[in-house]
C-alpha positions as CSV (number, residue, x, y, z in Angstrom):
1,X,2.0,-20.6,17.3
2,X,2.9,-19.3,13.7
3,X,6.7,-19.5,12.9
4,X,8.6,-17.4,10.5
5,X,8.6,-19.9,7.7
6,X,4.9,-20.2,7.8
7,X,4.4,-16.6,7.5
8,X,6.7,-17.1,4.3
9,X,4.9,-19.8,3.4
10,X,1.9,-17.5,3.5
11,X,3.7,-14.6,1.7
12,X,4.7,-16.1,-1.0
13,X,1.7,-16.6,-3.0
14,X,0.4,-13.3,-2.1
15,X,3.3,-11.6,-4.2
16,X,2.2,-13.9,-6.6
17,X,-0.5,-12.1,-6.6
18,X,0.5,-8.9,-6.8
19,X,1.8,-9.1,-10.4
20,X,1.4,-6.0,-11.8
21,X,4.2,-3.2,-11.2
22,X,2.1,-0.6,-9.4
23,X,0.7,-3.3,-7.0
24,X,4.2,-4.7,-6.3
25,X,5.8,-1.9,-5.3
26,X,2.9,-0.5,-3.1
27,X,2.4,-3.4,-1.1
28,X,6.8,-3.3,-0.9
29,X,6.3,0.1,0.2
30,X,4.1,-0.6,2.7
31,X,6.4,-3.9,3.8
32,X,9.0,-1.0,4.1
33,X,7.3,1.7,6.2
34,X,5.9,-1.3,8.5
35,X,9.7,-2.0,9.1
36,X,10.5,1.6,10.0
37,X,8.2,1.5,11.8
38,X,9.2,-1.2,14.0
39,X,12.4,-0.2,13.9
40,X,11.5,3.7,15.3
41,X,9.0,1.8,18.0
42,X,12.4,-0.2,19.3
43,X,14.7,2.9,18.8
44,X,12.5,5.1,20.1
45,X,12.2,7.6,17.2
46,X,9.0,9.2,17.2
47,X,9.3,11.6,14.6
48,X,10.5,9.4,11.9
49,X,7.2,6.8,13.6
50,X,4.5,9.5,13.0
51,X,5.1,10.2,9.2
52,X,5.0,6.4,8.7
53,X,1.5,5.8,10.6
54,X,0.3,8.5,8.6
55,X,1.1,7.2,5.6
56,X,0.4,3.4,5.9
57,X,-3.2,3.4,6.0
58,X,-3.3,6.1,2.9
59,X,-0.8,3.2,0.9
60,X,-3.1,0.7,2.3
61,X,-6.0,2.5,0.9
62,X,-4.3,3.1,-2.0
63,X,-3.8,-0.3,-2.6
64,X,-7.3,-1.2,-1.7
65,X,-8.3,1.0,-4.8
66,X,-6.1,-0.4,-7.4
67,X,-7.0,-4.2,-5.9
68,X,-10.8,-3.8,-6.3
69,X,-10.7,-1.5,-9.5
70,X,-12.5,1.5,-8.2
71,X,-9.5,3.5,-8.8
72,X,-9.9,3.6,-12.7
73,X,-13.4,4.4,-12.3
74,X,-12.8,7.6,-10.6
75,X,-10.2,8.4,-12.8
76,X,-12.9,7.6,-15.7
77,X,-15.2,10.0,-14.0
78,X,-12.6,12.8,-13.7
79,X,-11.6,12.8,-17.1
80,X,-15.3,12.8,-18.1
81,X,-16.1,15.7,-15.5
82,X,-12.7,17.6,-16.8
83,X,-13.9,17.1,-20.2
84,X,-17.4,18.1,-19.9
85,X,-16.0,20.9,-18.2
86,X,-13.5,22.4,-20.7
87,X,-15.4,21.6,-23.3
């Protein structure tokens, strides 16, 4: 059975990790909305539950994007489309 200081002992080099500002404070975000929503599951608070679900997995995705670098490339190809189309 994991205990809670193995699970630290797991986190820690993940923030490590996670060294730049924007990846830092997504993955905190999604720490935080994982802890409302634990917290609304106990309390029984589904409308402050449902707006967290929803936006975990986008934050997760999100995070996803900037980890594996396709998130500058679409932002490469937008500013090239934009451009191309303006000009």
């Amino acid at each position: 059975m994991i205990k809670v200081i193995d699970l630290v002992g797991y986190a820690a080099p993940m923030v490590v990790l996670l060294l730049t500002r924007e990846m830092s404070l997504r993955a905190l975000g999604m720490l935080s909305r994982v802890a409302v929503a634990i917290l609304s599951i106990v309390m029984c608070l589904p409308p402050v539950l449902l707006p967290h679900l929803i936006l975990l997995p986008m934050s997760a995705l999100r995070l996803w994007d900037i980890l594996t670098g396709t998130s500058s490339d679409s932002a490469k190809q937008q500013a090239e489309w934009l451009r191309q189309k303006g000009g």
